[in-house]
N, C-alpha and C positions, 0 to 999 in steps of 0.2 A: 504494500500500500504506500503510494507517496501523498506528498502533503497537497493542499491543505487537508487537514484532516477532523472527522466528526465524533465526538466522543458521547458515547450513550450512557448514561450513568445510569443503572436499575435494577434492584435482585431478584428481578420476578419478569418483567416485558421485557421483549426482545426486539429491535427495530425491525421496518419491513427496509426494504434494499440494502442496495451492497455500501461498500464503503466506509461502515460505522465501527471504529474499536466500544467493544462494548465490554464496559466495568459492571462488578457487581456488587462494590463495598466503595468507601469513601478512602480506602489507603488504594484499594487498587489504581481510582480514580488518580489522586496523587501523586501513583507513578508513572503513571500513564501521562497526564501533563509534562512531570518533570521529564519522561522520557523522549519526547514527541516536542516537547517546547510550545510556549502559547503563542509565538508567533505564529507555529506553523498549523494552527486549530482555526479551523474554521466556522464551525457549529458545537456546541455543549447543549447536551438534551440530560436536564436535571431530575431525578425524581426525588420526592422531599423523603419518602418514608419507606425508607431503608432498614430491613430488619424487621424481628417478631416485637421488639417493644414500641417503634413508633407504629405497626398497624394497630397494634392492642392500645395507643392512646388514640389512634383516628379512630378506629369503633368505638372504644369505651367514652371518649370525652369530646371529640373533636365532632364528628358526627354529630350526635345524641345535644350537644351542649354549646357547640360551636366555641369552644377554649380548646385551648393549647396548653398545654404545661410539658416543658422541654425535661422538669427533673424527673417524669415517667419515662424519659426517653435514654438507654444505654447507648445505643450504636451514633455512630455520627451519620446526620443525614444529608439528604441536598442541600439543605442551608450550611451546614459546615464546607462543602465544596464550593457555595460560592461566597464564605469567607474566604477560604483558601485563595482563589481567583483574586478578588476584588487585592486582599496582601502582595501577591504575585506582580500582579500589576502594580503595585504600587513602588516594590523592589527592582523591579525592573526599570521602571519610570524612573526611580530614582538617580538608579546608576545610568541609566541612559543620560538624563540631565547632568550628573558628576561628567560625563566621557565628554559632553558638547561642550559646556561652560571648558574644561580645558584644553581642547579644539579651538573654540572660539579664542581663546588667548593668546594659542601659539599662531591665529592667522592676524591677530589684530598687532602683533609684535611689529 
């Protein structure tokens, strides 16, 4: 598979067509970016409720009550993957800016 490339995050669906790395936990996810780089990603398909204990709080409270409560929930879910991202992004921006700003100095000499 070359890039860009489509990562399906989900422990249960499985995409329809080709071309999708499909993770099925939130570390696998992680390596999977790191491995692949988020430059070269071009679609991210999240699913939030990853694992036995975030379905057991989408039935038991989310459903039924419409709350959330994250401390019924052990596994990391779609939201934790797109912390991860939103960080990523940010580290990389960062040193991207680091690399320009001394670019920029060594052309303005």
């Amino acid at each position: 598979m070359k890039p860009p490339y489509r990562i399906y995050l989900d422990d249960v669906r499985t995409p329809t067509g080709d071309n999708w790395i499909v993770v099925r936990n939130y570390d696998e996810f992680v390596s999977e970016v790191n491995k692949v780089g988020l430059e070269n990603i071009d679609i991210i398909s999240l699913d939030h409720d990853l694992g036995d204990t975030a379905m057991n709080e989408y039935f038991n409270n989310v459903s039924p009550n419409y709350t959330l409560d994250y401390n019924n929930i052990d596994e990391k879910t779609g939201y934790d993957a797109a912390k991860f991202l939103v960080a990523l992004f940010h580290t990389q921006l960062n040193s991207w800016l680091h690399y320009f700003t001394i670019l920029m100095k060594l052309v303005l000499i």
